[in-house]
ROVO-607885 format. One record per atom (N, C-alpha, C): residue number from 1; atom name; x, y, z. Coordinates in steps of 0.001 Angstrom, whole numbers. Example, Ala and Ser with C-alpha at 12.3 -4.5 7.8 and 13.67 -1.06 7.14 Angstrom:
VOFI     n   atom        xx        yy        zz
VOFI     1      N     13190     -5690      7800
VOFI     1     CA     12300     -4500      7800
VOFI     1      C     13200     -3300      7800
VOFI     2      N     12850     -2250      7080
VOFI     2     CA     13670     -1060      7140
VOFI     2      C     12900        30      7870
//
This chain:
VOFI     n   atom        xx        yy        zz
VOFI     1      N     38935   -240036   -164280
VOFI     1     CA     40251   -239415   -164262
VOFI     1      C     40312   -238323   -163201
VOFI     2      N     41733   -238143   -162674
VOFI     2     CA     41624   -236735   -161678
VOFI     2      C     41430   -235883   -162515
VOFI     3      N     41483   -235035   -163159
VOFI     3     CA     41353   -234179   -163928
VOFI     3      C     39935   -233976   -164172
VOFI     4      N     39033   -234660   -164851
VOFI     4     CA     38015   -234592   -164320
VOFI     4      C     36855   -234855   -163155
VOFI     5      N     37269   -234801   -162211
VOFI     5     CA     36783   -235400   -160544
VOFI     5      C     37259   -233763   -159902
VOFI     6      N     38596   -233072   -160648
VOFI     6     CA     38618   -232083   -159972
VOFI     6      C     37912   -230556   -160592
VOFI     7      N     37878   -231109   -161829
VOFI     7     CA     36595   -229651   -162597
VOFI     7      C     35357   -229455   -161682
VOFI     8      N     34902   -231011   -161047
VOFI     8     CA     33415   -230944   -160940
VOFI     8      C     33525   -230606   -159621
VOFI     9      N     34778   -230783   -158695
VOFI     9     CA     34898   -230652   -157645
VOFI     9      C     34919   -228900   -157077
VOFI    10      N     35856   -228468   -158342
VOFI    10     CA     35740   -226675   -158554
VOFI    10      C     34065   -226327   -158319
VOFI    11      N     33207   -227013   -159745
VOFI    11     CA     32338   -226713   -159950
VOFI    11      C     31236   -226378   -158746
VOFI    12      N     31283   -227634   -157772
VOFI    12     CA     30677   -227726   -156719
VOFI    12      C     30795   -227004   -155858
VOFI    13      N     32348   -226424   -155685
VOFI    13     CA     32217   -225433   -154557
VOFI    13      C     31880   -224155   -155053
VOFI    14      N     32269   -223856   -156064
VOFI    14     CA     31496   -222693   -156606
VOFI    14      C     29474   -222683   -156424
VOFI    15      N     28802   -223930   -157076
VOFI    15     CA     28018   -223231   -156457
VOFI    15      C     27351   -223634   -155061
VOFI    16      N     28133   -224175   -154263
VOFI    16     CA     28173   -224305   -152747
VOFI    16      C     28053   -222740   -152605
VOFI    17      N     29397   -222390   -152221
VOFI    17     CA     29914   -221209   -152167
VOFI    17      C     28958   -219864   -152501
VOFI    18      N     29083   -220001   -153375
VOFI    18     CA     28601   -218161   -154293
VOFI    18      C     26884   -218339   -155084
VOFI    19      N     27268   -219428   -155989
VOFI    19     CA     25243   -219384   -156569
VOFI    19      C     24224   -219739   -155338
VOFI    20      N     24588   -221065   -154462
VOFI    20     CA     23846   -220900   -153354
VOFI    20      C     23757   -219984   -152304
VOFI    21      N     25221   -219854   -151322
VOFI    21     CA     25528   -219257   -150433
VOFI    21      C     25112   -218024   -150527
VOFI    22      N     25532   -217619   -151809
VOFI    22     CA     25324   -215871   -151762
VOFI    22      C     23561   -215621   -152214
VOFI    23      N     22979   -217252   -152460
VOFI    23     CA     21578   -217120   -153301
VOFI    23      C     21297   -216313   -154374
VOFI    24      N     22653   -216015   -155258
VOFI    24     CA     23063   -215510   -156523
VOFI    24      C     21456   -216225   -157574
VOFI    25      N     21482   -217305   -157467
VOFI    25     CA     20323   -217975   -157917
VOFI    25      C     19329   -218950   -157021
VOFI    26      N     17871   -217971   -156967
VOFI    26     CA     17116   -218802   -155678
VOFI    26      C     17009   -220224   -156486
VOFI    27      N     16491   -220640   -157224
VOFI    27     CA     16209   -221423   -158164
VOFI    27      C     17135   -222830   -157803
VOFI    28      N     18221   -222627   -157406
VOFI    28     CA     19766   -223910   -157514
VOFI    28      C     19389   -224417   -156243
VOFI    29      N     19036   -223904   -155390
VOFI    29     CA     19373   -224815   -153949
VOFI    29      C     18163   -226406   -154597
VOFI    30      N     17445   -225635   -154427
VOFI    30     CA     16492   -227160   -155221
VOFI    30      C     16851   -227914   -155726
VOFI    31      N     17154   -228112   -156794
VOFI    31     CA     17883   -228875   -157880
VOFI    31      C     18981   -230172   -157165
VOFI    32      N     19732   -228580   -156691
VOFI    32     CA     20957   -229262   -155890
VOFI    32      C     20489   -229887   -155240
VOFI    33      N     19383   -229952   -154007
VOFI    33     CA     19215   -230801   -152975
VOFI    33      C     19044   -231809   -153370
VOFI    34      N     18003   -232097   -154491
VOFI    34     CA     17516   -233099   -155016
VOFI    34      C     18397   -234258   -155769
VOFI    35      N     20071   -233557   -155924
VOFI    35     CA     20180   -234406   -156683
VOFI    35      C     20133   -234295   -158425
VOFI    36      N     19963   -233485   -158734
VOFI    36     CA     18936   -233117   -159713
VOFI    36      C     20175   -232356   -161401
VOFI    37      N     21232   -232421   -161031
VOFI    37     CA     22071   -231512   -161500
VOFI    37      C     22982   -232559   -162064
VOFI    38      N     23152   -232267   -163413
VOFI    38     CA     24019   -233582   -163610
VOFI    38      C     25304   -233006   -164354
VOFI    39      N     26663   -233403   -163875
VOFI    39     CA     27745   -232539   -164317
VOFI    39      C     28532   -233570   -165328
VOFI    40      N     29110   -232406   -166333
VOFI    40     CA     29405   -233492   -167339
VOFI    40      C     30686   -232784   -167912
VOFI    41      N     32210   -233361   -167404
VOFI    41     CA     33545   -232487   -168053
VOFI    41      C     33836   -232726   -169692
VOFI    42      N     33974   -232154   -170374
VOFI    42     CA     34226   -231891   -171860
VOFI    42      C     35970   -231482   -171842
VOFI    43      N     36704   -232060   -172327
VOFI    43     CA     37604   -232367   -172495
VOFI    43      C     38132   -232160   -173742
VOFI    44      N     37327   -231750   -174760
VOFI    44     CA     37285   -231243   -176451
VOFI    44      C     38621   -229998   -176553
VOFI    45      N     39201   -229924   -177249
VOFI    45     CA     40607   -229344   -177867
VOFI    45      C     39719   -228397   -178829
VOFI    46      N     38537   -228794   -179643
VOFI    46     CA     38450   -228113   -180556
VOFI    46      C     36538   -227567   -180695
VOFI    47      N     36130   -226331   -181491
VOFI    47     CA     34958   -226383   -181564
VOFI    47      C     33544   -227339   -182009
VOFI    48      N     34315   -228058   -183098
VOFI    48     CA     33458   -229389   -183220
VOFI    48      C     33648   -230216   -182068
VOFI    49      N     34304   -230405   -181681
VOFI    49     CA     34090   -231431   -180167
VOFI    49      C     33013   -231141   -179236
VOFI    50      N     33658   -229935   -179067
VOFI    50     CA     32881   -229130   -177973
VOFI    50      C     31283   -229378   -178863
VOFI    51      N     30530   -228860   -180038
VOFI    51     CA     28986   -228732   -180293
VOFI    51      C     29200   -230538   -180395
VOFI    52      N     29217   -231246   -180284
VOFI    52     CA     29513   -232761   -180003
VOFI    52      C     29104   -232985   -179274
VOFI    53      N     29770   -232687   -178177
VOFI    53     CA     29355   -232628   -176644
VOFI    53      C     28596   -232489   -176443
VOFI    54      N     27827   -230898   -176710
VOFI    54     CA     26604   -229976   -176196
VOFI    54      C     25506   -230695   -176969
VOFI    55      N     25255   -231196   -178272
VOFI    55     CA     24356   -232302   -178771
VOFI    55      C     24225   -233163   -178073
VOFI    56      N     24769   -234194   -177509
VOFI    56     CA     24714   -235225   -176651
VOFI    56      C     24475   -234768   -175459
VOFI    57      N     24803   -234084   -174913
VOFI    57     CA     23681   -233700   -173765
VOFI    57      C     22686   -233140   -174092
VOFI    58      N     22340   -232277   -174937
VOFI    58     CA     21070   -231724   -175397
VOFI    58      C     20063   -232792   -175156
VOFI    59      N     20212   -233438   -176147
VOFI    59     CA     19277   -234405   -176202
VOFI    59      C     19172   -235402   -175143
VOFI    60      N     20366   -235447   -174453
VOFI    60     CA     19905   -236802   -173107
VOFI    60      C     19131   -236077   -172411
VOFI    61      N     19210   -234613   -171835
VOFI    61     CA     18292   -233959   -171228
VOFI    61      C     16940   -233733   -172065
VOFI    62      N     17044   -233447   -172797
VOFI    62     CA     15379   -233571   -173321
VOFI    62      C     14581   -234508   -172976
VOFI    63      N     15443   -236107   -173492
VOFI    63     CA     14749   -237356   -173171
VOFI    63      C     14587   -237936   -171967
VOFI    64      N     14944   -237396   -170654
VOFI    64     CA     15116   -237601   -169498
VOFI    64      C     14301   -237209   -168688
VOFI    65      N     13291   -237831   -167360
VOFI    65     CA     11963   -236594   -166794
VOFI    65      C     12956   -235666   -166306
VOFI    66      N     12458   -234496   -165747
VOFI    66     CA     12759   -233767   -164889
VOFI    66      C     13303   -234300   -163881
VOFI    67      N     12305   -235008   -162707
VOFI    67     CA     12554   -235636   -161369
VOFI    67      C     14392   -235949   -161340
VOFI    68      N     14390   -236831   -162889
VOFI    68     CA     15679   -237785   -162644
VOFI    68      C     16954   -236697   -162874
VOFI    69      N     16604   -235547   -164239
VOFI    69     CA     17675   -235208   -164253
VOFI    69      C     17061   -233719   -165218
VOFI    70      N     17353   -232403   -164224
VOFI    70     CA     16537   -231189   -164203
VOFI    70      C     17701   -230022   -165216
VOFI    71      N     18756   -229828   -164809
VOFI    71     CA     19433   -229467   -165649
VOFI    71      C     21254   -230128   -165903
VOFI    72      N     21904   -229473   -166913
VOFI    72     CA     22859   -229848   -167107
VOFI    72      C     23997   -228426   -166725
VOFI    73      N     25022   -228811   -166115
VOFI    73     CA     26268   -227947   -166348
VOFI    73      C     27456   -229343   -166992
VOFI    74      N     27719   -228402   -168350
VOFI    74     CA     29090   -228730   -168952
VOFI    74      C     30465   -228094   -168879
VOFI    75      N     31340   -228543   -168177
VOFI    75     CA     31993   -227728   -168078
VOFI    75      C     33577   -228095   -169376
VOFI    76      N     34157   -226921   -169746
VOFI    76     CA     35196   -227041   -170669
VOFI    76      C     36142   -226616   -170071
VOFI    77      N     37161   -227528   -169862
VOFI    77     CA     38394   -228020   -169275
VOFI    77      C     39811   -227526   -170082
VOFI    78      N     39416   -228080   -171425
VOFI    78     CA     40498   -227280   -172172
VOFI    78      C     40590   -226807   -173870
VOFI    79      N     39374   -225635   -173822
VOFI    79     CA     38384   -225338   -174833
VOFI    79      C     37904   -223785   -174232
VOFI    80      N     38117   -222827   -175192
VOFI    80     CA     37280   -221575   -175167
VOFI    80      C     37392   -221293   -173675
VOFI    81      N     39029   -221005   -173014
VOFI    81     CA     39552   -220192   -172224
VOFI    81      C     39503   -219011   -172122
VOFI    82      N     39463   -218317   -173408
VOFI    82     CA     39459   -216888   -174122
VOFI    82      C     37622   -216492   -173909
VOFI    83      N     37556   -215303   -172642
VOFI    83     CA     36287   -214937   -172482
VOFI    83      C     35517   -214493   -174451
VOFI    84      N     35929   -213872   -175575
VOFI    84     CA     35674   -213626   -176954
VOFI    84      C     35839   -214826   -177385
VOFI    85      N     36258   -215451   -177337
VOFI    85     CA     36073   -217163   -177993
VOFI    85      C     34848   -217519   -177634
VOFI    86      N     34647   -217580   -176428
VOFI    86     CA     33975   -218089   -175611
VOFI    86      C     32286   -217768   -176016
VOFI    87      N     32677   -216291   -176142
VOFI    87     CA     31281   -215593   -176215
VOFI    87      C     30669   -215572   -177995
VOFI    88      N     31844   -215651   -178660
VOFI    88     CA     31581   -215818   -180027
VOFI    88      C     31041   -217378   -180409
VOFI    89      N     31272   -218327   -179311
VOFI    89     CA     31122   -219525   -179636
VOFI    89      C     29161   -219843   -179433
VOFI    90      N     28742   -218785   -178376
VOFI    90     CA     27370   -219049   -178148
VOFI    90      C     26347   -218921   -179093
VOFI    91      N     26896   -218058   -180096
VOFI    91     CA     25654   -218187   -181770
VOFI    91      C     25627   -219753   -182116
VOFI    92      N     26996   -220309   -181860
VOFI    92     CA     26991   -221677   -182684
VOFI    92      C     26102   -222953   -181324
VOFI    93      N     25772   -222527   -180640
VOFI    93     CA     26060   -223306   -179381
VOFI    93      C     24174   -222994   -179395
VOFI    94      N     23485   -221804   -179557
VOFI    94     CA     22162   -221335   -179626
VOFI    94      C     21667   -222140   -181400
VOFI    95      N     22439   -221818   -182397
VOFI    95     CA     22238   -222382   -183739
VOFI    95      C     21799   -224225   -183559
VOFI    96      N     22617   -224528   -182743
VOFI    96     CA     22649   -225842   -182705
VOFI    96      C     20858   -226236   -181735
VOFI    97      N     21162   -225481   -180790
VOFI    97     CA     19671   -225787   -180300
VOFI    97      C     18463   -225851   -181335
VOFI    98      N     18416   -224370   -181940
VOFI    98     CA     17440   -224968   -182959
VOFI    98      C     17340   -225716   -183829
VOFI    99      N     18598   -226237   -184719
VOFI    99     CA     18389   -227022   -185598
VOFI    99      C     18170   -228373   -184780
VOFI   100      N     18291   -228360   -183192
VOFI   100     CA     17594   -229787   -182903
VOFI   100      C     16055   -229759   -182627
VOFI   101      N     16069   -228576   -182997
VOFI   101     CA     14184   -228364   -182591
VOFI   101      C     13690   -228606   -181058
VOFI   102      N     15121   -227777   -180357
VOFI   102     CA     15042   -227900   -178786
VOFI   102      C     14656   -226400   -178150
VOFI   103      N     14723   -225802   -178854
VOFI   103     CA     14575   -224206   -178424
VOFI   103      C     12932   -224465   -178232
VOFI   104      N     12843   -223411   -177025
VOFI   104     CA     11740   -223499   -176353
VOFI   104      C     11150   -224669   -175373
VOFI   105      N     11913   -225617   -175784
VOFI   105     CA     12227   -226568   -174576
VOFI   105      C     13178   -226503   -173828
VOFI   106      N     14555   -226697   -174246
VOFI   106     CA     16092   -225962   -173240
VOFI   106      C     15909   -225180   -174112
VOFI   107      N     16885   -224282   -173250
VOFI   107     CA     17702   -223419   -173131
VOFI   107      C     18980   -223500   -172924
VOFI   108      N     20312   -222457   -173309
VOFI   108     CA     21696   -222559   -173196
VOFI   108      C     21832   -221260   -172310
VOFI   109      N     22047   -221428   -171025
VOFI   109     CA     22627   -220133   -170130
VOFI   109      C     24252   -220381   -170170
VOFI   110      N     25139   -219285   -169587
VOFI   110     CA     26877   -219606   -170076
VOFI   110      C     27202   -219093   -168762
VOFI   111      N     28195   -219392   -168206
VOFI   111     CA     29260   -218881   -167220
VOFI   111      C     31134   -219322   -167820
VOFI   112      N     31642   -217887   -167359
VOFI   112     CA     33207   -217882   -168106
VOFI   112      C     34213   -217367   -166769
VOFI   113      N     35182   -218258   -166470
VOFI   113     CA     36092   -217297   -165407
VOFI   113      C     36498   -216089   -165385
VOFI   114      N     36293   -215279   -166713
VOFI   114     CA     36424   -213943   -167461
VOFI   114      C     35483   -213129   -167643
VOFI   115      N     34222   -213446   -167482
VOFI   115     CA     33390   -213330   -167842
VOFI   115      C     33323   -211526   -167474
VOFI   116      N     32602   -210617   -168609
VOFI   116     CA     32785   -209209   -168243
VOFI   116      C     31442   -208386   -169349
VOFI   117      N     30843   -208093   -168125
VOFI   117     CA     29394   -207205   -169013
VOFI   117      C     30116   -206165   -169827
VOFI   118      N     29451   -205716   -170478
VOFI   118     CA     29921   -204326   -171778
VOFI   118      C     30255   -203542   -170790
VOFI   119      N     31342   -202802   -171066
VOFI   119     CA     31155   -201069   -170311
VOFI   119      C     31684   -201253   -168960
VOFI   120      N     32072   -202417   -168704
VOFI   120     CA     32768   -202992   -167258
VOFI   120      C     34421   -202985   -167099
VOFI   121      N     35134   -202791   -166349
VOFI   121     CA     36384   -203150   -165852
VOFI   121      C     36359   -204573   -165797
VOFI   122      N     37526   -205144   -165992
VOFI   122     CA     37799   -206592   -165482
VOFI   122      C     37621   -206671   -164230
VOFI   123      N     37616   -206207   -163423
VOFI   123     CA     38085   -206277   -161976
VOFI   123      C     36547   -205600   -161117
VOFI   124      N     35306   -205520   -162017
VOFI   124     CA     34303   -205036   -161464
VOFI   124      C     34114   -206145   -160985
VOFI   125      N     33219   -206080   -159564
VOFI   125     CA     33102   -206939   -158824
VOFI   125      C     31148   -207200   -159620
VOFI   126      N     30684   -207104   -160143
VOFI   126     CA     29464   -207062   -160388
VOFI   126      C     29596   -208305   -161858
VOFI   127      N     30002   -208184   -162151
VOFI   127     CA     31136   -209637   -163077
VOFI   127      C     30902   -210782   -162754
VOFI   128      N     30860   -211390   -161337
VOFI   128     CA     31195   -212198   -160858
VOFI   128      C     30050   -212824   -161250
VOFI   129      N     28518   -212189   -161156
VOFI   129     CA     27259   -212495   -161205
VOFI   129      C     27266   -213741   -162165
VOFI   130      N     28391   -213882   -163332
VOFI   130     CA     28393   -214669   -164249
VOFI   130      C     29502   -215249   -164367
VOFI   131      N     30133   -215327   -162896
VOFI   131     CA     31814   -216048   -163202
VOFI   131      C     31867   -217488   -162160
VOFI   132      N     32249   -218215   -163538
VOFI   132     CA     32353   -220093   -162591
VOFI   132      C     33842   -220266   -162507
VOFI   133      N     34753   -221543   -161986
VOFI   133     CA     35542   -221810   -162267
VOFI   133      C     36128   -221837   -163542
VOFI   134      N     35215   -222350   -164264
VOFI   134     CA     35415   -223268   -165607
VOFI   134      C     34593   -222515   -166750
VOFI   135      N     34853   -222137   -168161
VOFI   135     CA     33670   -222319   -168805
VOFI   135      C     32944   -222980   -169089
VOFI   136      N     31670   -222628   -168671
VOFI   136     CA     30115   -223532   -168574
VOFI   136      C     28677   -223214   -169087
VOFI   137      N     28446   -224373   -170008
VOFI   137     CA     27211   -224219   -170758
VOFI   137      C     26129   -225011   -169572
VOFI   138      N     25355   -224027   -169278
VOFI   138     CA     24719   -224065   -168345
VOFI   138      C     23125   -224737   -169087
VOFI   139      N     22473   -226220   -169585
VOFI   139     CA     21255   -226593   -170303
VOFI   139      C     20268   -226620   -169246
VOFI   140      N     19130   -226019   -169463
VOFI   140     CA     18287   -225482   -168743
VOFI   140      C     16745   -226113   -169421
VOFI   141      N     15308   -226517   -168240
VOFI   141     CA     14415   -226791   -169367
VOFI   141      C     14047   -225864   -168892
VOFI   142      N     12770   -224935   -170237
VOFI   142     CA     11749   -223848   -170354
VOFI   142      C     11046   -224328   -169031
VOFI   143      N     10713   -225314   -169107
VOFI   143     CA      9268   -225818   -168043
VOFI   143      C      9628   -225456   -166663
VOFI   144      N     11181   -225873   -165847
VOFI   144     CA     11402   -226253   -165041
VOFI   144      C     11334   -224488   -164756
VOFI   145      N     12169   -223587   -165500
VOFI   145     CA     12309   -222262   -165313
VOFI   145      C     11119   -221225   -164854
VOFI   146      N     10275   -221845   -165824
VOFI   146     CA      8374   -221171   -165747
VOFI   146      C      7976   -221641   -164292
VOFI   147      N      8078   -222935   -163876
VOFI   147     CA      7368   -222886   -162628
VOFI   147      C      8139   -222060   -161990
VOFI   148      N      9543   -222168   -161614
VOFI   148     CA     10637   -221432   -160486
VOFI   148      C     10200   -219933   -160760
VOFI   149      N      9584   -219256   -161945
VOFI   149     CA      9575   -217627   -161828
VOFI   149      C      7810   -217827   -161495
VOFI   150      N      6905   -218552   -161017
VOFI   150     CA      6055   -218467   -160863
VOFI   150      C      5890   -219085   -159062
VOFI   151      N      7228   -219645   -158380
VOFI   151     CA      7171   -219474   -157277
VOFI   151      C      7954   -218263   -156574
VOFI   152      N      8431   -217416   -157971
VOFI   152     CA      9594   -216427   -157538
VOFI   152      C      8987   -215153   -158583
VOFI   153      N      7779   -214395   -158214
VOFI   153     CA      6845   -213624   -159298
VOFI   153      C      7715   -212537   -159109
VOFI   154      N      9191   -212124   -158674
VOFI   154     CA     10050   -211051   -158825
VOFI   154      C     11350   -211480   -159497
VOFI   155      N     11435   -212283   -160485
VOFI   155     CA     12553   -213304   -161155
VOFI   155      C     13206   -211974   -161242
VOFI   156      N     12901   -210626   -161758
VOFI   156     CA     13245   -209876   -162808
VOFI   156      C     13764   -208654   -162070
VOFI   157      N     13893   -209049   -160244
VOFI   157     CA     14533   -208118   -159643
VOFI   157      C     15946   -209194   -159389
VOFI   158      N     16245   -210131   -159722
VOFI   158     CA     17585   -210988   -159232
VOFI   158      C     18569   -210290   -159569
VOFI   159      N     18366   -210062   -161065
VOFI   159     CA     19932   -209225   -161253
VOFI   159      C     20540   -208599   -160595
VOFI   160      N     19699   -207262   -160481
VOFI   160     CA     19760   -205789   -159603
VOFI   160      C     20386   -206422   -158016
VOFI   161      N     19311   -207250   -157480
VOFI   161     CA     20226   -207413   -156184
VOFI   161      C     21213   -208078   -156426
VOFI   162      N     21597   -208959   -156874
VOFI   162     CA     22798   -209661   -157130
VOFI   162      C     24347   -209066   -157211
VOFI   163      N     23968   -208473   -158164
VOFI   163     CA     24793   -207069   -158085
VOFI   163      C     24960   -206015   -156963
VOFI   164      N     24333   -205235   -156205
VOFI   164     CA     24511   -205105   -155063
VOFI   164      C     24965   -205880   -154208
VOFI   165      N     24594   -207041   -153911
VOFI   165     CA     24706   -207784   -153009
VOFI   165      C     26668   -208420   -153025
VOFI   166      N     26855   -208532   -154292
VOFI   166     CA     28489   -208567   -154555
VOFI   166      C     28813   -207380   -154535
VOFI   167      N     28636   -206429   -154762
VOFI   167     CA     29233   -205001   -154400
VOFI   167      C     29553   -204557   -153096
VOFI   168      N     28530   -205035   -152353
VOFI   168     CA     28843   -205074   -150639
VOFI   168      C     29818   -205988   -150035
VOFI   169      N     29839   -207262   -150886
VOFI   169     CA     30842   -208141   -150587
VOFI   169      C     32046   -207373   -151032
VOFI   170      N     32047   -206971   -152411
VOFI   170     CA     33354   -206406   -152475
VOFI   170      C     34361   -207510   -153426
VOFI   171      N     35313   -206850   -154151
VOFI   171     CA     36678   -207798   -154614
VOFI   171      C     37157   -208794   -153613
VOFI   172      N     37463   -208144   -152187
VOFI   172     CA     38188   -209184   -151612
VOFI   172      C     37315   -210346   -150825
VOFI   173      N     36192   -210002   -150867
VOFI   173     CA     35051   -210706   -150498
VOFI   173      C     34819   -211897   -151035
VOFI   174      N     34798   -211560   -152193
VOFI   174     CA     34985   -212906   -153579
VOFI   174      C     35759   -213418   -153486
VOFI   175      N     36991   -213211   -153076
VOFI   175     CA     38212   -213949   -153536
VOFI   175      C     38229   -214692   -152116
VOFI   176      N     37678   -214499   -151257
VOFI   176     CA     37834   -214893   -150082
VOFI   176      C     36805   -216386   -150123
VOFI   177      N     36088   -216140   -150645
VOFI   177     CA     34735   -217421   -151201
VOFI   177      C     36152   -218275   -151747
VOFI   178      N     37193   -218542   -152288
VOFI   178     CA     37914   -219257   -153021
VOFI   178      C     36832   -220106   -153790
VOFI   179      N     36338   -219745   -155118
VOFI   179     CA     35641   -220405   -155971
VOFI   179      C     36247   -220622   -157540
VOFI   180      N     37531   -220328   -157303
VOFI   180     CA     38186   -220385   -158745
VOFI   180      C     38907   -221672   -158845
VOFI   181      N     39055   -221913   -159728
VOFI   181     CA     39917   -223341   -160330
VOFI   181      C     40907   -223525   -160021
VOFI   182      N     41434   -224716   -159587
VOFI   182     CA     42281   -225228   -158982
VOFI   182      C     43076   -225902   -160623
VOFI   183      N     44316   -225568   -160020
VOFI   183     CA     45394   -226497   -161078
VOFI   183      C     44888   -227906   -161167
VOFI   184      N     45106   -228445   -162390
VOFI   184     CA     44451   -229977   -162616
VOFI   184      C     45772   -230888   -162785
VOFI   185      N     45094   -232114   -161956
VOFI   185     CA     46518   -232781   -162010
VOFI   185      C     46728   -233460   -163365
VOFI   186      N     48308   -234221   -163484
VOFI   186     CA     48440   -234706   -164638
VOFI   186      C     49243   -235948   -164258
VOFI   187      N     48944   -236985   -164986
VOFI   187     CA     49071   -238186   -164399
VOFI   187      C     49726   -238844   -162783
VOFI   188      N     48217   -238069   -162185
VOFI   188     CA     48144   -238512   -160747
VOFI   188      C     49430   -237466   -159642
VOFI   189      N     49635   -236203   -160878
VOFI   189     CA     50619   -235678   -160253
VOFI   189      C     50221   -234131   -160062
VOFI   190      N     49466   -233677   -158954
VOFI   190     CA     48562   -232303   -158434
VOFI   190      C     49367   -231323   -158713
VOFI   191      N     48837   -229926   -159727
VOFI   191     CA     49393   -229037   -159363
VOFI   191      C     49728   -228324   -161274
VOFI   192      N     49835   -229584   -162224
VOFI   192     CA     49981   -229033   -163178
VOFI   192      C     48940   -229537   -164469
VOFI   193      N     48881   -228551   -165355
VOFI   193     CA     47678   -228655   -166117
VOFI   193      C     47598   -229951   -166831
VOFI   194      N     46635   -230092   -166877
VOFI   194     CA     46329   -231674   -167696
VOFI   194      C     45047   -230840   -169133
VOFI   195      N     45900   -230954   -170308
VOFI   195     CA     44662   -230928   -171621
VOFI   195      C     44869   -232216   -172598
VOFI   196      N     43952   -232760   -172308
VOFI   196     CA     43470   -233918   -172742
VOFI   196      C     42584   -233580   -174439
VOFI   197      N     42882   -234284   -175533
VOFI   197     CA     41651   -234209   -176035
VOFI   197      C     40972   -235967   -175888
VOFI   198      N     38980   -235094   -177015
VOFI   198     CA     38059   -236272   -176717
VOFI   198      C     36947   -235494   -175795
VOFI   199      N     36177   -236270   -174940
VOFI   199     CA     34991   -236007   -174340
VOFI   199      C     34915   -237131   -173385
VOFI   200      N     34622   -236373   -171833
VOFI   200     CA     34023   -237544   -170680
VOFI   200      C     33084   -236777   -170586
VOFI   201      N     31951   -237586   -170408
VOFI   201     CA     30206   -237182   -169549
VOFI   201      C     29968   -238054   -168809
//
C-alpha cells in the first residue's frame, strides 16, 4: 500500500539523514549497509494490535541469524501519536518481552516525533537525540549490541556528544535535515491521512 511504502520511506530518510549523517548512532551505518534492518509498518488502531505486532516480530527476530536479519524498526502509523501514550505503553511493550523469555536476548529501544527528556522544553533541540518520523519500537539483539560497544569501548560517551553535536546544529539545523513525516496518502490520493486498521510487516 502507499501508505505504507511512505512510513518506511520517512523512516529511511530519517536515518539517512540524522542517525547516520549526523552519526547520532555509530552502530547503524553497518546494519544499514548490510542490508540488515528490516522495517515493518503496524497499522494497529488499538493497544492489543499494536503488542500483536511487537510479538510477531519479537520472535521472527529471535529465530532469524543475525547475518540475515540484525534488528527490527516498527513503525506505528496510526497508534500512540500521544508522546504519554506512547511512553506509558513501554511497561507493556518491556512486560511482553519477558513473558516471552526474550529479555536478555532483545531488547525494546523507542523513538517518538514528540519525544521530550524530563526537565526539557518541547522545542529543546537535544530531544531530537530520540525523535523519528513515526513512533518506533526499535528490537535490538543483546549480542549484536555487546560486540558494537566492544568495537566502540566509549559507547557511554554517545549521549553527551550527541547532544552537543545537535546543539551546534541548532533548531533550524534540524528542521533543515527535513526528517519528519510526510502526509500519507489515501487511496492513491498524496497529501491526506490514511488510518487504516489491522497490521502489514
Amino acid at each position: 500500500m502507499a501508505a505504507e511504502a511512505q512510513v518506511v520511506q520517512d523512516t529511511v530518510r530519517w536515518l539517512e539523514r540524522a542517525v547516520i549523517g549526523l552519526n547520532l548512532c555509530p552502530f547503524a551505518k553497518s546494519v544499514y549497509g548490510k542490508g540488515q534492518i528490516h522495517y515493518v509498518v503496524c497499522s494497529a488502531t488499538g493497544i492489543a494490535e499494536v503488542l500483536r505486532c511487537l510479538e510477531t516480530e519479537l520472535l521472527a527476530l529471535a529465530a532469524l541469524p543475525a547475518a540475515e536479519r540484525d534488528t527490527t524498526l516498527i513503525m506505528l502509523r496510526a497508534c500512540l501519536g500521544d508522546f504519554l501514550d506512547f511512553n506509558d505503553f513501554l511497561d507493556e511493550s518491556d512486560a511482553l518481552l519477558e513473558s516471552l523469555e526474550l529479555a536478555g536476548v532483545l531488547q525494546i529501544a523507542s523513538f517518538h516525533q514528540q519525544f521530550r527528556f524530563a526537565g526539557t522544553g518541547d522545542d529543546d533541540v537535544s530531544n531530537c537525540t530520540n525523535r523519528a518520523p513515526w513512533p518506533t519500537l526499535h528490537l535490538l539483539r543483546e549480542e549484536s549490541l555487546n560486540r558494537a560497544v566492544e568495537v566502540f569501548p566509549d559507547a557511554g560517551a554517545i549521549f553527551g556528544r550527541n547532544v552537543e553535536r545537535l546543539e551546534a546544529l541548532g533548531a533550524a539545523g534540524w528542521t533543515a535535515l527535513d526528517v519528519g513525516a510526510r502526509a500519507l496518502p489515501q487511496n492513491g490520493v498524496p497529501g491526506e491521512v490514511a488510518l487504516a486498521t489491522g497490521e502489514d510487516a
